[in-house]
C-alpha positions in Angstrom: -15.3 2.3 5.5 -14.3 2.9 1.7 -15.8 2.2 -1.6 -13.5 0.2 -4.0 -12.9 -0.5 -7.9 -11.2 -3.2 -9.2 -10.4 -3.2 -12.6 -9.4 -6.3 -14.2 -11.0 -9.6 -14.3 -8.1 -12.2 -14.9 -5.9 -13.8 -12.4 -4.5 -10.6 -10.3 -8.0 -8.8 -10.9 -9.7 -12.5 -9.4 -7.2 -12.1 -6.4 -7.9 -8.5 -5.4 -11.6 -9.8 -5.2 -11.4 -12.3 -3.4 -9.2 -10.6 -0.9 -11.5 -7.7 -0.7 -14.3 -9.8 0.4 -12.4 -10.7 3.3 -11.8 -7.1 4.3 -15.1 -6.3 5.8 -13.6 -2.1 6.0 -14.9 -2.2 2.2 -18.5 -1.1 2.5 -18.9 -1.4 -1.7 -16.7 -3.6 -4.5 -17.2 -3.1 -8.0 -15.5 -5.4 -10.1 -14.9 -3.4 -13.4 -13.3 -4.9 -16.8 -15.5 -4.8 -20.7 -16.1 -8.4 -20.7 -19.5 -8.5 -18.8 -19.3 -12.3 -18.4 -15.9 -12.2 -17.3 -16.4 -9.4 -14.7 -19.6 -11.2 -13.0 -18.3 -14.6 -12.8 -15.4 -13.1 -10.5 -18.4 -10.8 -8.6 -20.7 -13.0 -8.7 -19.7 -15.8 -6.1 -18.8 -12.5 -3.7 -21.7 -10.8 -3.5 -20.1 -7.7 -5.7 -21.4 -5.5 -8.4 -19.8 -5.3 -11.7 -19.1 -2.1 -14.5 -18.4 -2.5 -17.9 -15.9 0.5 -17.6 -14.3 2.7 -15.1 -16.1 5.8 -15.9 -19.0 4.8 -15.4 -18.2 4.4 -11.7 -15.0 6.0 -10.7 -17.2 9.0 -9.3 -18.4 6.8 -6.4 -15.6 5.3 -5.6 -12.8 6.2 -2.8 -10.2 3.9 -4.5 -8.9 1.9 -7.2 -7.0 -1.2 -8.0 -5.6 -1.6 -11.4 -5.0 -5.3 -12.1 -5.7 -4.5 -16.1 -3.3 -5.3 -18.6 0.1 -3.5 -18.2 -0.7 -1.2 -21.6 -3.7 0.2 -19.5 -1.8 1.0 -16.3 -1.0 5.0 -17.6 -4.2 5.8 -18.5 -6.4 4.2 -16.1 -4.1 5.6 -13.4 -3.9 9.1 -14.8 -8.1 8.8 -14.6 -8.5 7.9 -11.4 -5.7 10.7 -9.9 -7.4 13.0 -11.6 -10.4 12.3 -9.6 -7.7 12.1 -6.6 -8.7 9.1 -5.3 -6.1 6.8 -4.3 -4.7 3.7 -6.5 -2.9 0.7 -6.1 -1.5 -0.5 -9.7 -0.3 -3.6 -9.6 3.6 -4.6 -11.2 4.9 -3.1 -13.3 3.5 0.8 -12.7 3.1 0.9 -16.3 4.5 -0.9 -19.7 7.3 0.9 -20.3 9.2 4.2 -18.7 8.0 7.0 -20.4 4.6 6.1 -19.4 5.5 5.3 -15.6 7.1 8.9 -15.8 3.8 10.5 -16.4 1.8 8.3 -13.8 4.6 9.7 -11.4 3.8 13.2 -12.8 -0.2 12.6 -12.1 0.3 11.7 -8.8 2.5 15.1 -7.9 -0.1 17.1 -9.0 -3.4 14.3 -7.2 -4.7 14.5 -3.8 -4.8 11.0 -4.6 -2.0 8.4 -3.4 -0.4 5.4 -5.6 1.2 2.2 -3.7 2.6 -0.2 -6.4 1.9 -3.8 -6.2 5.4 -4.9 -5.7 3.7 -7.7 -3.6 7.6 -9.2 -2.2 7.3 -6.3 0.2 4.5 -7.8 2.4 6.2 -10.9 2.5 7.0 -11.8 6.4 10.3 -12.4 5.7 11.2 -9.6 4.0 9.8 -7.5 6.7 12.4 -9.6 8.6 15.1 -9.0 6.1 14.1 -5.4 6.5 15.1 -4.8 9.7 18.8 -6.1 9.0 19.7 -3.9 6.5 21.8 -1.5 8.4 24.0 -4.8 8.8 24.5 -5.5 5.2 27.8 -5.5 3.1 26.0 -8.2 0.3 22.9 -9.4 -0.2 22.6 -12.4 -2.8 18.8 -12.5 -4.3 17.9 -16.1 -6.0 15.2 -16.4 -7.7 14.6 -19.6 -9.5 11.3 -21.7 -11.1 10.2 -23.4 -13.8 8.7 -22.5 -17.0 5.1 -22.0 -17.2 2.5 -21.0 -19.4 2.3 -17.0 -17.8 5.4 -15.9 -19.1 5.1 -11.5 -19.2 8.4 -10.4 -20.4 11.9 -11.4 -19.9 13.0 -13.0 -16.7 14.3 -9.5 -15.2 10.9 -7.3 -15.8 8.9 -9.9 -14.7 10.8 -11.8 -11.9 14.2 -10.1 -11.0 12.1 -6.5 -10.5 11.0 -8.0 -7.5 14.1 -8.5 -6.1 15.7 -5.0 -7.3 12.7 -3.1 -6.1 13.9 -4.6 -2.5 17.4 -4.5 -3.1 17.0 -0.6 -3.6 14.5 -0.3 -0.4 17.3 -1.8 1.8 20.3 0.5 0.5 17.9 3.3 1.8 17.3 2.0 4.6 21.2 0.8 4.9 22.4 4.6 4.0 19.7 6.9 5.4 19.4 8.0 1.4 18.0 6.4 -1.9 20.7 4.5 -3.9 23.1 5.6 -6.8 23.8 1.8 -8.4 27.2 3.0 -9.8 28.7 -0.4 -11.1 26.3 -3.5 -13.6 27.5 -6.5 -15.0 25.0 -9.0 -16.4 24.3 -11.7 -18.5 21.6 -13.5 -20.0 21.4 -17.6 -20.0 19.4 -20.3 -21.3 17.8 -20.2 -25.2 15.2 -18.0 -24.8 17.2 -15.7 -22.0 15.2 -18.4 -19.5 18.3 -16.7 -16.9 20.0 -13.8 -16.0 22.7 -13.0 -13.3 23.8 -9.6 -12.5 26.1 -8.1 -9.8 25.8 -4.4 -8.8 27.7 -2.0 -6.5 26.6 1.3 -4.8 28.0 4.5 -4.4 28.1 3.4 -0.6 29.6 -0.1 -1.4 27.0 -2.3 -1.0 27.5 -5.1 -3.1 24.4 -7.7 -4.4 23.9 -10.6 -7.1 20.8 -11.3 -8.7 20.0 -14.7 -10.5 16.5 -14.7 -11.9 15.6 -18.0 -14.1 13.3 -20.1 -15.3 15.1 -23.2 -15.6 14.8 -24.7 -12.2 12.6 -27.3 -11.1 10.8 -26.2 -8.6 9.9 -22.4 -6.9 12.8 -20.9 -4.9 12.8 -16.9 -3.5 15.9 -16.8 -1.3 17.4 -13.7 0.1 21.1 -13.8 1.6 22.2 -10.8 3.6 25.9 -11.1 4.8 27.2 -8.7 7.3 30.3 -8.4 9.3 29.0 -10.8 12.1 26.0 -12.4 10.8 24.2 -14.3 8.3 20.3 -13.6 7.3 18.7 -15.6 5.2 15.1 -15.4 3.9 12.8 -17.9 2.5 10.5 -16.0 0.4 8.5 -19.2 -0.2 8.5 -20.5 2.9 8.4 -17.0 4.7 10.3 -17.9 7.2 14.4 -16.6 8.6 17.4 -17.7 9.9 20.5 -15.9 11.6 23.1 -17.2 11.8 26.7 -16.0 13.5 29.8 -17.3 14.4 32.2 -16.5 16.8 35.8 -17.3 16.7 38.0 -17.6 19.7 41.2 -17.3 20.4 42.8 -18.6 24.5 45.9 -20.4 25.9 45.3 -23.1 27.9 47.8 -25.8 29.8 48.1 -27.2 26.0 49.1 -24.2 24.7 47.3 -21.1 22.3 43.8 -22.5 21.1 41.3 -21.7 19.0 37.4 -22.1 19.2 34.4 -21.3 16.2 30.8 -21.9 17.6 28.0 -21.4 16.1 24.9 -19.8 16.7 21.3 -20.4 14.6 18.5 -18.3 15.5 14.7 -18.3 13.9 12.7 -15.4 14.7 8.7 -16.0 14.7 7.1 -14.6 11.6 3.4 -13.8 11.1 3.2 -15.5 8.0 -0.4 -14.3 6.8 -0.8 -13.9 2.9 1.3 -11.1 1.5 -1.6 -10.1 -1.0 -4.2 -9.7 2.0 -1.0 -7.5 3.4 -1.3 -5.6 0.6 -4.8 -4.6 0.4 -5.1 -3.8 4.0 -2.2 -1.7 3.3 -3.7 0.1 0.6 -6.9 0.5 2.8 -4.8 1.9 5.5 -3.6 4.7 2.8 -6.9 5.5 1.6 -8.4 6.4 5.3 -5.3 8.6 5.7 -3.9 5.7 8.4 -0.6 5.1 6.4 2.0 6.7 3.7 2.1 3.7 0.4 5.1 1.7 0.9 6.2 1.2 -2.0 5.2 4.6 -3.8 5.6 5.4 -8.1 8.3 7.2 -7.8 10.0 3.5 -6.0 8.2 1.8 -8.4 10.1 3.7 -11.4 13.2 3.6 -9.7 12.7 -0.4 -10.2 11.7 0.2 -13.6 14.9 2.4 -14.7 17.0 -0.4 -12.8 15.8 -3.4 -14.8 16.2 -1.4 -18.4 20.1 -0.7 -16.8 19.9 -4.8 -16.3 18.8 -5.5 -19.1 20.9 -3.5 -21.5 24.1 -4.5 -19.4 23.2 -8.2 -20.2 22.6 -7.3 -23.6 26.0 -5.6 -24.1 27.7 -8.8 -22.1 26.1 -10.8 -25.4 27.1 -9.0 -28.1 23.2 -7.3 -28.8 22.3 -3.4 -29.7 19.4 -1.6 -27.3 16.9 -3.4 -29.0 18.3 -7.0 -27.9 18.8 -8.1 -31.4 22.6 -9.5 -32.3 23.9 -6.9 -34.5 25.7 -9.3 -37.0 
């Protein structure tokens, strides 16, 4: 049994709640953010307690989840491991670099453990995926939707860091060794940079293409992993996987030399449970000492450094400076 924060009342912060409450391993849940209101009509309906700040609490607590705005990430987190107690911060570990840099520094010097809310990872199917990568020689990441009115960012800090975070994971896993992306090319797309594509290349030469946009029509998370002899792919949405091989043939027969290609479809059984419930019993595995966080700060800035060498690559491709602003 652990005692839990959650700080943040909007969507992500709403979530974590209503997660929690089906996690009966949380003996207390108190539902932390400055608008009072706010705070207890997410509580409320759960039966949990609610804070006005963080302070005021963090002393009883054995964990925390930030699900505050992105700007509050550093300092919240560098709070709580200074309590050591454990945290999971939701995506992005914090607003910008330098500020992820000194949450990673906290955490060296904390008792306390960080798992980042890169939420993808609990995803059935990319557990799936997961277990391929020492197969891969390209993996193709689509990620496609429409517009909406939650918009945080441009379309690679918000949805294509999903997809490098796990492209990164799997080149580990691949090579025994974190990745060295050697080789970027991107571009944006659309009139607001609603799309970008990039292709990069590992020291090891493992190849991958991103497409992130917000120009489709409906929700698509598709993962592609192409190996010498088979085909994975992943349906993020759907979380479910197919494999699919072929095999090529070559005889002589009474008619003379022949050759057969057949086909092979295979689709594993998946556990398909929600990824965010996933997560949060992941997080309570790390704070009782059960597991190691998954996907860790120093991962989580890896991501980050990856998407700003994305993103300036794609601004390059157009013409812009660093800033993103056409220099003509």
């Amino acid at each position: 049994m652990a005692d839990l924060a959650i700080v943040g009342a909007g969507i992500m912060g709403a979530n974590h709640v209503r997660t929690a409450r089906s996690l009966r391993e949380w003996e207390r849940v108190v539902v932390v953010d400055p608008d009072r209101n706010r705070a207890q009509a997410v509580a409320g309906s759960n039966g949990f307690r609610t804070a006005a700040d963080l302070a005021s609490v963090l002393g009883l607590m054995d964990a925390v989840i930030i699900a505050a705005p992105n700007e509050l990430h550093e300092p919240l987190a560098r709070d709580v491991l200074a309590m050591h107690k454990h945290v999971l911060i939701e995506k992005p570990l914090a607003h910008d670099i330098d500020s992820a840099r000194k949450i990673l520094s906290a955490a060296q010097d904390s008792n306390g453990k960080v798992l980042v809310g890169h939420i993808e990872r609990f995803n059935a199917a990319v557990a799936e995926l997961m277990q391929w990568a020492g197969e891969a020689e390209h993996i193709e990441f689509r990620r496609i939707g429409p517009r909406g009115n939650r918009r945080l960012g441009d379309v690679v800090s918000d949805l294509m860091v999903h997809d490098l975070e796990l492209f990164l994971a799997m080149a580990a896993a691949r090579d025994g060794e974190p990745a060295r992306v050697e080789n970027i090319i991107a571009m944006w797309a659309g009139a607001q940079d609603d799309m970008c594509t990039a292709l990069l290349r590992t020291s090891t030469g493992l190849s991958a293409t991103f497409t992130a946009s917000l120009m489709g029509q409906e929700k698509r998370r598709n993962v592609i992993l192409t190996g010498k002899d088979v085909q994975v792919v992943g349906d993020l949405v759907r979380q479910a996987v197919t494999i699919d091989r072929i095999e090529h043939v070559e005889f002589v027969d009474e008619r003379g030399a022949r050759y057969r290609q057949r086909g092979s479809k295979e689709i594993p059984f998946l556990d398909a449970g929600e990824p965010l419930r996933r997560e949060q019993r992941h997080f309570l595995d790390v704070v009782t000492g059960q597991a190691d966080p998954l996907v860790g700060a120093e991962q989580a800035l890896a991501a980050m450094e990856l998407v700003q060498r994305v993103c300036d690559a794609a601004d390059a491709a157009c013409g812009r400076d660093a800033a993103g602003a056409d220099p003509s």
